[in-house]
mmCIF file as gemmi writes it, N, C-alpha and C atoms, coordinates in Angstrom:
data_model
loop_
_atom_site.group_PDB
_atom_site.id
_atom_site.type_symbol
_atom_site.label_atom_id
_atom_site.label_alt_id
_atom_site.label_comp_id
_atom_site.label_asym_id
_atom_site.label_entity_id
_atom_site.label_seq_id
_atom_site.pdbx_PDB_ins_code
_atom_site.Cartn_x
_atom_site.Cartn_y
_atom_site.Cartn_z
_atom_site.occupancy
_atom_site.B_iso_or_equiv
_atom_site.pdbx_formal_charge
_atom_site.auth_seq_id
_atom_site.auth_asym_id
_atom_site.pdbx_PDB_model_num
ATOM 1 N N . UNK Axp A 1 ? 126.086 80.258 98.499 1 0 ? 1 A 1
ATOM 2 C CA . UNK Axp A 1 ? 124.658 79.989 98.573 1 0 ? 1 A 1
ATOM 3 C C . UNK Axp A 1 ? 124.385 78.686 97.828 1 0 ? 1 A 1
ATOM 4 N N . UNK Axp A 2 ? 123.457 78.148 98.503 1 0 ? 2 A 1
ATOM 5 C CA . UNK Axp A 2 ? 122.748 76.795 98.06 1 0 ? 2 A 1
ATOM 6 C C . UNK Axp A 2 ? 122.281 76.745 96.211 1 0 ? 2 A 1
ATOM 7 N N . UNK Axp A 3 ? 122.753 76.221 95.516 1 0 ? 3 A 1
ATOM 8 C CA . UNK Axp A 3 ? 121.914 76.138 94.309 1 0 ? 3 A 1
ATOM 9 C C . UNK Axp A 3 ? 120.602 75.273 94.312 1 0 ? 3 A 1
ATOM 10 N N . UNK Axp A 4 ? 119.532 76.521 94.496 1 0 ? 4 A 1
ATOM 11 C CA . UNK Axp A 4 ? 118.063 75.529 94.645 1 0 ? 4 A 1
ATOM 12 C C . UNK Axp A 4 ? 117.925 74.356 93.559 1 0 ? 4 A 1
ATOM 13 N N . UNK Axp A 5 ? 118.358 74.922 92.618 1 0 ? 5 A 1
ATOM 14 C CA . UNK Axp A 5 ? 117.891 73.839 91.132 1 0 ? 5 A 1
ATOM 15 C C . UNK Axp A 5 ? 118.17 72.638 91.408 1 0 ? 5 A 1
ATOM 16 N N . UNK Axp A 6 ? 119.448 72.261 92.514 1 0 ? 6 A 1
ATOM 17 C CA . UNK Axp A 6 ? 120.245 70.839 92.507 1 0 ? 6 A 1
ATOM 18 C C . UNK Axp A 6 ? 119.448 69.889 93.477 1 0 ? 6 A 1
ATOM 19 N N . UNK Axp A 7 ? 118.404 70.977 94.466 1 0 ? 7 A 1
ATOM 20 C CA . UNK Axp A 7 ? 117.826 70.319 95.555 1 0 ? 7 A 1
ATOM 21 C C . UNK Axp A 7 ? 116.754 68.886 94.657 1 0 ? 7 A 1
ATOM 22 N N . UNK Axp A 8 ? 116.707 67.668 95.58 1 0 ? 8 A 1
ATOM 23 C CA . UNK Axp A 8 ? 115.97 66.5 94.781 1 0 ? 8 A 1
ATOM 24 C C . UNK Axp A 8 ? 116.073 65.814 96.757 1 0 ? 8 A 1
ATOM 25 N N . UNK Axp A 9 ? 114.031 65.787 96.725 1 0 ? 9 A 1
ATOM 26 C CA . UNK Axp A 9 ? 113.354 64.833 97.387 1 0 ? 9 A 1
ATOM 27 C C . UNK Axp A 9 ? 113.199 63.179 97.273 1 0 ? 9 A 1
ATOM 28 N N . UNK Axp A 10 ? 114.27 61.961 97.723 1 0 ? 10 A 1
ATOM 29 C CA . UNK Axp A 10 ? 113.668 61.136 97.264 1 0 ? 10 A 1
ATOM 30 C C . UNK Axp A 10 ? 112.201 60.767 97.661 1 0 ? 10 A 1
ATOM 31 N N . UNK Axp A 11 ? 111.953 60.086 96.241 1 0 ? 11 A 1
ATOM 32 C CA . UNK Axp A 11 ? 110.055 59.783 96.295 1 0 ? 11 A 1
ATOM 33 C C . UNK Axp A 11 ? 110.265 58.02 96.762 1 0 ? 11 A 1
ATOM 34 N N . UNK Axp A 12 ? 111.188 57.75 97.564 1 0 ? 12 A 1
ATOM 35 C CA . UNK Axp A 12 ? 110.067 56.56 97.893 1 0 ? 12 A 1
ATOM 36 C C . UNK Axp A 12 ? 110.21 56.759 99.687 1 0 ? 12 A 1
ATOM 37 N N . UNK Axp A 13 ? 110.182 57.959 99.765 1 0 ? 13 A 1
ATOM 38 C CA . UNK Axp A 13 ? 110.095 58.263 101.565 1 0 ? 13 A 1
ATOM 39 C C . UNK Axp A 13 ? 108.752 58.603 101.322 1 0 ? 13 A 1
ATOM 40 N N . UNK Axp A 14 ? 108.17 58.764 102.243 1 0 ? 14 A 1
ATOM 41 C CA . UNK Axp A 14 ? 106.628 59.09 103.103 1 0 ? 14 A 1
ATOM 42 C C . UNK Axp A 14 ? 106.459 60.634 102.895 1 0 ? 14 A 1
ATOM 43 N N . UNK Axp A 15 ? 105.248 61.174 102.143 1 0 ? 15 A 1
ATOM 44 C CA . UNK Axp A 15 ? 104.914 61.994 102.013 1 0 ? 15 A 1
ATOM 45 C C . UNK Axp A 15 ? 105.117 63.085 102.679 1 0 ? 15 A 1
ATOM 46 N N . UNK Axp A 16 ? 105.258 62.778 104.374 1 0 ? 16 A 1
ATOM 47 C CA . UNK Axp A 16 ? 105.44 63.804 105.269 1 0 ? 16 A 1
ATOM 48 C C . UNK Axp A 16 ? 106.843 63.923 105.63 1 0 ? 16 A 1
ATOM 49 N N . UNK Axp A 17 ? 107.55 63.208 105.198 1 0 ? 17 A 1
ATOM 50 C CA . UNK Axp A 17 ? 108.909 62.78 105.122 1 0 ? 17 A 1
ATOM 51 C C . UNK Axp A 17 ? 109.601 63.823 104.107 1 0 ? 17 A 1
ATOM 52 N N . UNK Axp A 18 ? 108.877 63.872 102.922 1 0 ? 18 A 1
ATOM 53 C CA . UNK Axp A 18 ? 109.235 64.685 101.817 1 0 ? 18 A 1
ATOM 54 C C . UNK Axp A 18 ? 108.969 66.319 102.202 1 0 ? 18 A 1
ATOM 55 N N . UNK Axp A 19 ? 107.871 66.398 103.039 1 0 ? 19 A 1
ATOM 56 C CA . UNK Axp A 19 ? 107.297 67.743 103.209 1 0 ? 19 A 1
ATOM 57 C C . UNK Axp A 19 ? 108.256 68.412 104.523 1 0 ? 19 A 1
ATOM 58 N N . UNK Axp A 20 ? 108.885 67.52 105.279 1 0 ? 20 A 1
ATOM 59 C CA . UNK Axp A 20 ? 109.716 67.861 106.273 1 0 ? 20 A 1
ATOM 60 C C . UNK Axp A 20 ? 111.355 68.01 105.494 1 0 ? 20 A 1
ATOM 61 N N . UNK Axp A 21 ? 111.619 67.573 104.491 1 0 ? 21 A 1
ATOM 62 C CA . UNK Axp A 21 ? 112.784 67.759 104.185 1 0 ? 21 A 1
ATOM 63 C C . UNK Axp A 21 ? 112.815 69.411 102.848 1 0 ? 21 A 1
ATOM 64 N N . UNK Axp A 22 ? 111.733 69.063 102.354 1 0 ? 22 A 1
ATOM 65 C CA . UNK Axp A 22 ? 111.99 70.414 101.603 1 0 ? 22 A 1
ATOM 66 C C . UNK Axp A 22 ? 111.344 71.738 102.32 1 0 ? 22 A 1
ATOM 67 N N . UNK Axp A 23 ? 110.835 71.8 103.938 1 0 ? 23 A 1
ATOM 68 C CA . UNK Axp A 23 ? 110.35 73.036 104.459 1 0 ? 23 A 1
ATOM 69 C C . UNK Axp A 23 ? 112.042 73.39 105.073 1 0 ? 23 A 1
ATOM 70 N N . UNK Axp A 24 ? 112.908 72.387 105.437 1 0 ? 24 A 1
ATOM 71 C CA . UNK Axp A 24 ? 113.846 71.913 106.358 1 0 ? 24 A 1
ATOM 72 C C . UNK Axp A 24 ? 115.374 72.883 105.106 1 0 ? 24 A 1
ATOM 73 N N . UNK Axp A 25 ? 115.138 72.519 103.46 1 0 ? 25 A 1
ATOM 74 C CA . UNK Axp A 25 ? 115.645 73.097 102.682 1 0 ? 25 A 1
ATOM 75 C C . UNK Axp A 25 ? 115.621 74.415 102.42 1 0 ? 25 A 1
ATOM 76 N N . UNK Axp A 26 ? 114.334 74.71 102.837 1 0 ? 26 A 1
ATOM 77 C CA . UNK Axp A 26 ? 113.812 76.127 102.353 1 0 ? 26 A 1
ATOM 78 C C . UNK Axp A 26 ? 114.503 77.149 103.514 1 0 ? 26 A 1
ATOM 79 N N . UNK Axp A 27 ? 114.418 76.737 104.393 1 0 ? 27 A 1
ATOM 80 C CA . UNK Axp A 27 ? 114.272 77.151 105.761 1 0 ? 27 A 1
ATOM 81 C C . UNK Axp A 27 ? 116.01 77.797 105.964 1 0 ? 27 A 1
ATOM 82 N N . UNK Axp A 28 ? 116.954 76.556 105.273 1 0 ? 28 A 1
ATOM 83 C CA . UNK Axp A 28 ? 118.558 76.73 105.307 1 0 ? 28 A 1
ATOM 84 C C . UNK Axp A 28 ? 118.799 77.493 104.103 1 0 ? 28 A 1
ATOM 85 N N . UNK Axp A 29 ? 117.659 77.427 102.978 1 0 ? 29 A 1
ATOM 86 C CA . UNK Axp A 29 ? 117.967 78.301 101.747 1 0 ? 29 A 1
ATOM 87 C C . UNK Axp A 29 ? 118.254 79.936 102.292 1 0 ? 29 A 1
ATOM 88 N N . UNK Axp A 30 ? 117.086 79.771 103.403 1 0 ? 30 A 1
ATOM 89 C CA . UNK Axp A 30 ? 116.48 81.289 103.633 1 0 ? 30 A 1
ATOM 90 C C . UNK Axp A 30 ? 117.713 81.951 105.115 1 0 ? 30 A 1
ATOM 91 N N . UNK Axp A 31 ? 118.376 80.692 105.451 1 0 ? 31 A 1
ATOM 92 C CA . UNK Axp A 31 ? 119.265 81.59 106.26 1 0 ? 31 A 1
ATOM 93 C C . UNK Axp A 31 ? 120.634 81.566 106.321 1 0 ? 31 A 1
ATOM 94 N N . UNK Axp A 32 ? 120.586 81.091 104.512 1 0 ? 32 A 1
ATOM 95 C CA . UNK Axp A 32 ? 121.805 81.833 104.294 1 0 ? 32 A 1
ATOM 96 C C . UNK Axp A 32 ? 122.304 83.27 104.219 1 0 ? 32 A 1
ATOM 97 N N . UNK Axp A 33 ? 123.283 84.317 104.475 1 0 ? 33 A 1
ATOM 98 C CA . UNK Axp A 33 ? 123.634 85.095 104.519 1 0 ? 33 A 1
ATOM 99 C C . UNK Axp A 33 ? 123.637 86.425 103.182 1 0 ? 33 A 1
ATOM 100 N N . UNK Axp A 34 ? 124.144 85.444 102.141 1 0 ? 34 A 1
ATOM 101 C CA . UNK Axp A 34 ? 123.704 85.687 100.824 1 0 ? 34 A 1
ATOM 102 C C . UNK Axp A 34 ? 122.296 86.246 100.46 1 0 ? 34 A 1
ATOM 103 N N . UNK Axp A 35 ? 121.491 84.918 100.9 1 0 ? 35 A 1
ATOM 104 C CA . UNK Axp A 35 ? 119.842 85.204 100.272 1 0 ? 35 A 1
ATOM 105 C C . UNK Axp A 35 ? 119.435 86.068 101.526 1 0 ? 35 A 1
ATOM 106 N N . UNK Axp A 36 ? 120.099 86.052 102.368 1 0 ? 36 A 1
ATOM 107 C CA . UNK Axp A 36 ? 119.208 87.397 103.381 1 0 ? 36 A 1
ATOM 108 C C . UNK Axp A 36 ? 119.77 88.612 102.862 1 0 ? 36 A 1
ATOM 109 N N . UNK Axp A 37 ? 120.349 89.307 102.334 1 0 ? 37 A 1
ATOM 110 C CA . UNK Axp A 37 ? 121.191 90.498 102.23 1 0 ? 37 A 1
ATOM 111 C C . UNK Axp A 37 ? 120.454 90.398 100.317 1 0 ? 37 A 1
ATOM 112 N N . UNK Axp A 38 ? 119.976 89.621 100.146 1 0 ? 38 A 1
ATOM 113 C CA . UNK Axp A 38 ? 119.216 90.02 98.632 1 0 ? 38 A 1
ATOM 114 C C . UNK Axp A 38 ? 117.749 90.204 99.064 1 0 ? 38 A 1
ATOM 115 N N . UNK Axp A 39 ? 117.665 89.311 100.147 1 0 ? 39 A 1
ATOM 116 C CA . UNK Axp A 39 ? 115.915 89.726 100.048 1 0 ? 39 A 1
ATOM 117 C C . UNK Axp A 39 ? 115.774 91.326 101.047 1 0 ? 39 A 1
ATOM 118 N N . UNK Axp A 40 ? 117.025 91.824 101.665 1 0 ? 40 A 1
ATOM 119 C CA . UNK Axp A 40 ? 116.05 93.419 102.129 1 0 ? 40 A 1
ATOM 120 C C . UNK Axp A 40 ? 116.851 94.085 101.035 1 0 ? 40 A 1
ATOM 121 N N . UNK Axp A 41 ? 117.686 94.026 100.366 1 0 ? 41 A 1
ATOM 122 C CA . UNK Axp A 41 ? 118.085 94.98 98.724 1 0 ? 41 A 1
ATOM 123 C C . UNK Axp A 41 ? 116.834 94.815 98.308 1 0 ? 41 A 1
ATOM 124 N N . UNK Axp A 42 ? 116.684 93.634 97.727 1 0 ? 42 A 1
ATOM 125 C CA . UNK Axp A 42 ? 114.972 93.85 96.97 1 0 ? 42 A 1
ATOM 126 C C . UNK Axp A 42 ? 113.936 94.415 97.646 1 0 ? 42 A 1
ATOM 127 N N . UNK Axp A 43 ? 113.892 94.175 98.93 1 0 ? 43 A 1
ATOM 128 C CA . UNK Axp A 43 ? 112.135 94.735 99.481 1 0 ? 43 A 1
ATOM 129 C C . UNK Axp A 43 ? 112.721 96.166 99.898 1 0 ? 43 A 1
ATOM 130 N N . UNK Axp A 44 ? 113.876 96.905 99.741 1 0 ? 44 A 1
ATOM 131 C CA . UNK Axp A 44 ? 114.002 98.295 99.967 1 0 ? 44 A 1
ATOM 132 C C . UNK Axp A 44 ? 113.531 98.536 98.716 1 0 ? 44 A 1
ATOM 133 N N . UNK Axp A 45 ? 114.004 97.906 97.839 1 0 ? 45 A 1
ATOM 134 C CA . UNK Axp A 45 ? 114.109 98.3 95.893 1 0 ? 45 A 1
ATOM 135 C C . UNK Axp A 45 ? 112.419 98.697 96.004 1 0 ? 45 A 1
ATOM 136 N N . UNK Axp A 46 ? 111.754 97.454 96.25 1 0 ? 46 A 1
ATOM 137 C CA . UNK Axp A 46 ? 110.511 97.83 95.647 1 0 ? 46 A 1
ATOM 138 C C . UNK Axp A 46 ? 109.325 98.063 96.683 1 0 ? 46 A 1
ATOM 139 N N . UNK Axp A 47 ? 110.261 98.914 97.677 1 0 ? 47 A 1
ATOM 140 C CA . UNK Axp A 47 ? 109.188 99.2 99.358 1 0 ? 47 A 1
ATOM 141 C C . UNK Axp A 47 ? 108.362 98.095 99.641 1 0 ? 47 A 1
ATOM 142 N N . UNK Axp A 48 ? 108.579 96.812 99.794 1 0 ? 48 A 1
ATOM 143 C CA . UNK Axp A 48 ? 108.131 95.859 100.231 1 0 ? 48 A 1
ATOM 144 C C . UNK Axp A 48 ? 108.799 95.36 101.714 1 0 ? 48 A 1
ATOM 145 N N . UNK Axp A 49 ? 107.75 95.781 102.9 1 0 ? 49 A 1
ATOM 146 C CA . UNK Axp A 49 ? 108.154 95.198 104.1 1 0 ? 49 A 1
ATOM 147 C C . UNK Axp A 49 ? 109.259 93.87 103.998 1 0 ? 49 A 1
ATOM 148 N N . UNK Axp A 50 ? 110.046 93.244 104.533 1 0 ? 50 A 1
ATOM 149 C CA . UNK Axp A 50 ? 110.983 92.572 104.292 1 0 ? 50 A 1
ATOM 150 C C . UNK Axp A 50 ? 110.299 91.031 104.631 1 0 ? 50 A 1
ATOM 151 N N . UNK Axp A 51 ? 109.109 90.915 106.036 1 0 ? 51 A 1
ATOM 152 C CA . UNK Axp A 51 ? 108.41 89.613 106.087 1 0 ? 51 A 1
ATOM 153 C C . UNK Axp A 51 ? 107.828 89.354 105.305 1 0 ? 51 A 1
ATOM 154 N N . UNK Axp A 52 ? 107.1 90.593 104.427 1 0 ? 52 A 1
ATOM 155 C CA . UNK Axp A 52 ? 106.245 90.065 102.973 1 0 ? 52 A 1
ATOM 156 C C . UNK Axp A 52 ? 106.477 89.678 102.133 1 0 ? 52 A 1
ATOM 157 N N . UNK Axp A 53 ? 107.978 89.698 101.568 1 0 ? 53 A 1
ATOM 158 C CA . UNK Axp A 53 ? 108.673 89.68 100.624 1 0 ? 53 A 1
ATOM 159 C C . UNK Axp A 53 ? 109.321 88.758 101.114 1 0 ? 53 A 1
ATOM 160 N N . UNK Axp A 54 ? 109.445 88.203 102.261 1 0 ? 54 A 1
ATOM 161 C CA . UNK Axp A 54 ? 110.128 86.542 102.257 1 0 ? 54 A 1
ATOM 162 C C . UNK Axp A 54 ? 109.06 85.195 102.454 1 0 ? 54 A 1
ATOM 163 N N . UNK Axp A 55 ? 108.007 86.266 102.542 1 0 ? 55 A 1
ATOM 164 C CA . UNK Axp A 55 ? 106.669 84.988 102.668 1 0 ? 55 A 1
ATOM 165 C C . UNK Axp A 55 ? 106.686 84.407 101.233 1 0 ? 55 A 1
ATOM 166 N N . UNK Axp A 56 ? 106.718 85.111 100.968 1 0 ? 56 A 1
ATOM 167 C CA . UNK Axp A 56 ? 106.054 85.349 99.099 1 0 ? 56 A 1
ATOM 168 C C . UNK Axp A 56 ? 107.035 84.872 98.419 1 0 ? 56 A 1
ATOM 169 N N . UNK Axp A 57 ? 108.204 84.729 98.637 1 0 ? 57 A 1
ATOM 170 C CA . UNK Axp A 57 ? 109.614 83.935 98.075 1 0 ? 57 A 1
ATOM 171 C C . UNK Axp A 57 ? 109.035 82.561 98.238 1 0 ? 57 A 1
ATOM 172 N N . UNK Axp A 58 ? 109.173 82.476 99.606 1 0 ? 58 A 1
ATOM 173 C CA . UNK Axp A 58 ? 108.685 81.159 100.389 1 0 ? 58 A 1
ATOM 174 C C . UNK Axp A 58 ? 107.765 80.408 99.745 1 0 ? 58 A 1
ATOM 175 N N . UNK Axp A 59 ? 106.742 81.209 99.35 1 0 ? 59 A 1
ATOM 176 C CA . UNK Axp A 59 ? 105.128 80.433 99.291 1 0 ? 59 A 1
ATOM 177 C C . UNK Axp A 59 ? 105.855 80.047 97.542 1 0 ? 59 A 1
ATOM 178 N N . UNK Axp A 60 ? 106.126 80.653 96.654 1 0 ? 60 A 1
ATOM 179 C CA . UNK Axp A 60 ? 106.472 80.928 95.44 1 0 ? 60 A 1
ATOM 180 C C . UNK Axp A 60 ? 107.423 79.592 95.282 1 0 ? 60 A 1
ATOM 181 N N . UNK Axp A 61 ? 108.5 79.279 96.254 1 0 ? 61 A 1
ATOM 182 C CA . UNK Axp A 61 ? 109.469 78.011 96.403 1 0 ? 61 A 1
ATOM 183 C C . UNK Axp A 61 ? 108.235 76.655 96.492 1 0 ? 61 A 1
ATOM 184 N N . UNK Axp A 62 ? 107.75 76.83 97.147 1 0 ? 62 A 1
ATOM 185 C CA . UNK Axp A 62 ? 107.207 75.412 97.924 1 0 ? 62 A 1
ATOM 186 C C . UNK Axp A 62 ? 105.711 75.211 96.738 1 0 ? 62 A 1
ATOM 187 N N . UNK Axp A 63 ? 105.054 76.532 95.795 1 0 ? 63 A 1
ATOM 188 C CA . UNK Axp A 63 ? 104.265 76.081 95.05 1 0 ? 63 A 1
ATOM 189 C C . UNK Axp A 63 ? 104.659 75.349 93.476 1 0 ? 63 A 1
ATOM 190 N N . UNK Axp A 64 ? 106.269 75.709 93.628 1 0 ? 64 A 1
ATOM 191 C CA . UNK Axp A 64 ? 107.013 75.536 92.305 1 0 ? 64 A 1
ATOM 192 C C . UNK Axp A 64 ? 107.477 74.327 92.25 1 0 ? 64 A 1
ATOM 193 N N . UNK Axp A 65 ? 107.243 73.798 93.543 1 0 ? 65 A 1
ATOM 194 C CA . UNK Axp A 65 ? 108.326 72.288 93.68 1 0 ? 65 A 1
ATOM 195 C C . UNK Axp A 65 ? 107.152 70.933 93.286 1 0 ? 65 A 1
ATOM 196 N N . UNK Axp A 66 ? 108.228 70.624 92.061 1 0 ? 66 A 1
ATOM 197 C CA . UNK Axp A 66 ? 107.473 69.695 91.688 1 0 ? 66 A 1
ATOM 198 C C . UNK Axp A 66 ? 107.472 68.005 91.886 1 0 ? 66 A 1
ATOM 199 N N . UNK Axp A 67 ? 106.316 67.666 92.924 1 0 ? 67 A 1
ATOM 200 C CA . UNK Axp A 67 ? 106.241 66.342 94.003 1 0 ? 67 A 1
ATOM 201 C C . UNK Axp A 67 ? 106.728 65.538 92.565 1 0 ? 67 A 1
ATOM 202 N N . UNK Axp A 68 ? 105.688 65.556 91.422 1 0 ? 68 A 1
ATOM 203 C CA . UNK Axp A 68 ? 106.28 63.961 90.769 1 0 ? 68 A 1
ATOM 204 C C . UNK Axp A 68 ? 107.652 63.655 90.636 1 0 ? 68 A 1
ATOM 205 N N . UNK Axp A 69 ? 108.573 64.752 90.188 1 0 ? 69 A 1
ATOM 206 C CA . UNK Axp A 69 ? 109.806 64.205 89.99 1 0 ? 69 A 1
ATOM 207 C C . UNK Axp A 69 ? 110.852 64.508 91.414 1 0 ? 69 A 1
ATOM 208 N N . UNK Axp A 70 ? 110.077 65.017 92.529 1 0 ? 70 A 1
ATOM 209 C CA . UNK Axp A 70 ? 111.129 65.413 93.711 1 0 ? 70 A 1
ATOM 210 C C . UNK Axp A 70 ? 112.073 66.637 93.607 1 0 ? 70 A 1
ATOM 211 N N . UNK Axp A 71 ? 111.509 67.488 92.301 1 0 ? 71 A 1
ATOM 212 C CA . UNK Axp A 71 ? 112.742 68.743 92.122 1 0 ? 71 A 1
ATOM 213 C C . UNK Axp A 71 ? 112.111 69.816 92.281 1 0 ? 71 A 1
């Protein structure tokens, strides 16, 4: 599996440039084999439908990523 921490946006591409490469990250984070086989362990763990519980990963990734430094 991907180590998210290492992922880095360069900042002198185009805003939408940046927003297409880290949905594009998230997207290969999420279909890895690994992180699929943790996210339905967890949403059995805590009876969380399995789309809700990968939205909410999702939304949780992309509100954490921080534009000034690209990480």
């Amino acid at each position: 599996m991907k180590n998210i921490n290492n992922f880095y946006v360069d900042r002198d591409l185009s805003p939408e440039e940046q927003n297409k490469i880290l949905i594009k990250y998230i997207d290969e984070f999420y279909n890895s084999k690994i992180f699929s086989e943790q996210i339905v362990y967890l949403s059995q763990t805590f009876d969380i439908p399995t789309n809700i519980f990968e939205q909410d990963v999702k939304n949780y990734l992309v509100t954490n990523f921080k534009n000034s430094s690209g990480k």
